[in-house]
C-alpha positions in Angstrom: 11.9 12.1 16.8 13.6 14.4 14.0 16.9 12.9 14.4 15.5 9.7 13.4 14.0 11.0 10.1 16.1 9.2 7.1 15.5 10.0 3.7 16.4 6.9 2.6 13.9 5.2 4.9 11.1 7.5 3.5 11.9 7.5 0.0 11.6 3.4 0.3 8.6 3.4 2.2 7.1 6.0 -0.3 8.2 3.3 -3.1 6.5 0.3 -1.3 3.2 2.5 -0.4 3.2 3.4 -4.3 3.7 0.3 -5.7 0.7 -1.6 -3.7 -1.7 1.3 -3.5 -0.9 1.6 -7.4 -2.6 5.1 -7.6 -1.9 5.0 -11.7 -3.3 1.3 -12.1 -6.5 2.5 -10.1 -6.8 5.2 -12.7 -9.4 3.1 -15.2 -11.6 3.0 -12.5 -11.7 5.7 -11.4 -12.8 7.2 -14.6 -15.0 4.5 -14.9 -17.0 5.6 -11.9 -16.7 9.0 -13.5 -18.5 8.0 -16.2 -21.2 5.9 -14.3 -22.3 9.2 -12.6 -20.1 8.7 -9.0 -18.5 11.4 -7.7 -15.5 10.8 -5.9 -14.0 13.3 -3.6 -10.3 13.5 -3.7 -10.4 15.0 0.3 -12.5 13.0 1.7 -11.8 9.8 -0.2 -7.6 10.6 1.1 -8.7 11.2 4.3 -10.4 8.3 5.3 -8.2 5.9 4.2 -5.3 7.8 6.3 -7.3 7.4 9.1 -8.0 3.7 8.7 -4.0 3.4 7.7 -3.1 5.4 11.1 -5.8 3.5 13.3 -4.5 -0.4 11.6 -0.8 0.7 12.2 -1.0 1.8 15.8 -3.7 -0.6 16.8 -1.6 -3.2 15.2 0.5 -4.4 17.7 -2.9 -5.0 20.4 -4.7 -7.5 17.7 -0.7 -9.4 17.3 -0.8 -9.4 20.7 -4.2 -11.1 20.8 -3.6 -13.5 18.5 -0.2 -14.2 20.0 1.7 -13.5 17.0 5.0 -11.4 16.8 5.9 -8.4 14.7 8.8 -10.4 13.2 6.1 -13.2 11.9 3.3 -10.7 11.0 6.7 -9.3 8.2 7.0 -13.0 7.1 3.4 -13.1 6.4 3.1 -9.4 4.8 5.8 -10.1 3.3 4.3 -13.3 1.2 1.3 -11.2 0.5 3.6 -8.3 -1.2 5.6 -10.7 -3.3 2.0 -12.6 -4.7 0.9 -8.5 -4.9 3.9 -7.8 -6.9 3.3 -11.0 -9.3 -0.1 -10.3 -9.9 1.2 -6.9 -11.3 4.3 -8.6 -13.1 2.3 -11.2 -15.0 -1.1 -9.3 -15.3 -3.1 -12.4 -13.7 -5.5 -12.0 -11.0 -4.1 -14.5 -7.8 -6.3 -12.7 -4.8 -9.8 -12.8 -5.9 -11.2 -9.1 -5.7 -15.2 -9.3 -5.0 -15.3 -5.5 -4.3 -18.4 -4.0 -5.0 -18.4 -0.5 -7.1 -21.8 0.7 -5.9 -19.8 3.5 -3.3 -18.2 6.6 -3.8 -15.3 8.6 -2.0 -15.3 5.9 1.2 -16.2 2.6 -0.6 -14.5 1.5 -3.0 -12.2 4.7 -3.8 -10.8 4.9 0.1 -11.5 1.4 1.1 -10.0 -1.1 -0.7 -8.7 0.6 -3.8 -6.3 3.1 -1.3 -5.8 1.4 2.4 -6.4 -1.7 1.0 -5.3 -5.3 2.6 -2.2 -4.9 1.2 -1.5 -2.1 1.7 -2.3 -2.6 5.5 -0.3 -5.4 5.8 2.7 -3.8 4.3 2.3 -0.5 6.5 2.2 -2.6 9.3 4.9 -4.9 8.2 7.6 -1.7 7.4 7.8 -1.6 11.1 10.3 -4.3 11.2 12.4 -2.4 8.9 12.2 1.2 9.8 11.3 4.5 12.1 7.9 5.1 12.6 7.9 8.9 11.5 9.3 7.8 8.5 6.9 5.0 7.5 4.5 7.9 8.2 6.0 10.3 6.3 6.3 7.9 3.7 2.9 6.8 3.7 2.0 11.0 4.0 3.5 12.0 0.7 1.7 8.7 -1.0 -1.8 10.1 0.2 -0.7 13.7 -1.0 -0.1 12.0 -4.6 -3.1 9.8 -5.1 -5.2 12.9 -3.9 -3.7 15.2 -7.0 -4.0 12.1 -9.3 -8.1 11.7 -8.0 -8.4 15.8 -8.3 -6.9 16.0 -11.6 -7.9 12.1 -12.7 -9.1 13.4 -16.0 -5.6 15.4 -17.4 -3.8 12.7 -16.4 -5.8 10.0 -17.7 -5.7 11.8 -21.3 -2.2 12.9 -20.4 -0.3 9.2 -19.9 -2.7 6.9 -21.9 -3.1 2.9 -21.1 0.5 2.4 -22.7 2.7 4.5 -20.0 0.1 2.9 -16.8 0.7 -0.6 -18.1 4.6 0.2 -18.0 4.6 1.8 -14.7 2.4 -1.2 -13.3 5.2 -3.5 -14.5 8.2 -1.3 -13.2 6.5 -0.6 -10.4 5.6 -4.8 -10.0 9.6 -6.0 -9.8 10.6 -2.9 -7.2 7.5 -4.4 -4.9 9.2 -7.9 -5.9 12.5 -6.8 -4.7 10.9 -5.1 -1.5 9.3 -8.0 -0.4 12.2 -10.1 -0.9 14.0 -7.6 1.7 11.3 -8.0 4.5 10.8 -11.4 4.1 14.8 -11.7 4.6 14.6 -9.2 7.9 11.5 -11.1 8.9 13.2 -14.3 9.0 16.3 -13.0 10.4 13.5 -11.8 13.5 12.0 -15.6 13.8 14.8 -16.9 14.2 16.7 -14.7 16.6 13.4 -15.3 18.5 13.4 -19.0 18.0 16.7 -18.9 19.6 16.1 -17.2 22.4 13.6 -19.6 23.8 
């Protein structure tokens, strides 16, 4: 298990995990709710949604399987739902409808679908096809560790960055998920068709 650990694996998972879950874009939200009266809790709010990541990403392969659908075509598919993810940051327009309802807390919406989101799911489960498990998990890890500092200490860093620097990141941030899903839909492909041509 530890001589498949690969910084380089991690790092880009971290990048792909940060880039959808966009911790900093969630940010005006989050002190929205604040200011609303909802109390969030950075734990609990962390926790859950590394549970439902864990429980999507090993329970993934048993719903593919029951819907007779490969790993290499559930990339593909993730990996069309990153790149219109990544446009939607790019060009600042909303293309996936989002009817979430703010009335929750900590579980709903902060951990569910503003964290483990359906895109960030999809892309959890989609890394698969690119790297080592303990280092998508890793990866994923190190992303819950940030957004639970950036949650406990929402208000210094709100004050601290300002809309200016968020809007930049979101846009930085947008063309390395761009780039990303451009890579797994290339290694998904690659997996279709090596599979195509086996049969």
């Amino acid at each position: 298990m530890f001589a498949q650990i690969n910084i380089v694996e991690i790092f880009s998972t971290f990048l792909v995990m940060f880039a959808i879950i966009d911790i900093t874009g969630s940010i005006p939200i989050f002190v929205s709710m604040r200011e609303q009266g909802k109390a969030i809790n950075p734990l609990q709010a962390t926790g859950v949604a590394l549970l439902l990541f864990v429980a999507f990403y090993f329970l993934g392969d048993a719903l593919l399987h029951l819907f007779s659908i490969d790993m290499a075509s559930f990339a593909v598919a993730g990996a069309l739902v990153l790149f219109i993810l990544a446009l939607e940051m790019v060009l600042g327009r909303e293309i996936i409808k989002d009817n979430t309802n703010l009335s929750g807390a900590s579980i709903v919406p902060v951990a569910f679908p503003l964290i483990a989101g359906p895109g960030a799911i999809t892309a959890l489960i989609s890394l698969r096809v690119e790297y080592a498990t303990v280092n998508i998990l890793i990866g994923l890890f190190l992303n819950l560790v940030l957004d639970y500092f950036v949650i406990r200490f929402l208000d210094k860093i709100a004050n601290r960055l300002g809309g200016e620097i968020i809007y930049v990141l979101r846009k930085f941030f947008g063309v390395i998920l761009l780039a990303m899903s451009v890579k797994l839909f290339a290694g998904g492909i690659e997996g279709v068709l090596s599979t195509l041509g086996q049969q």
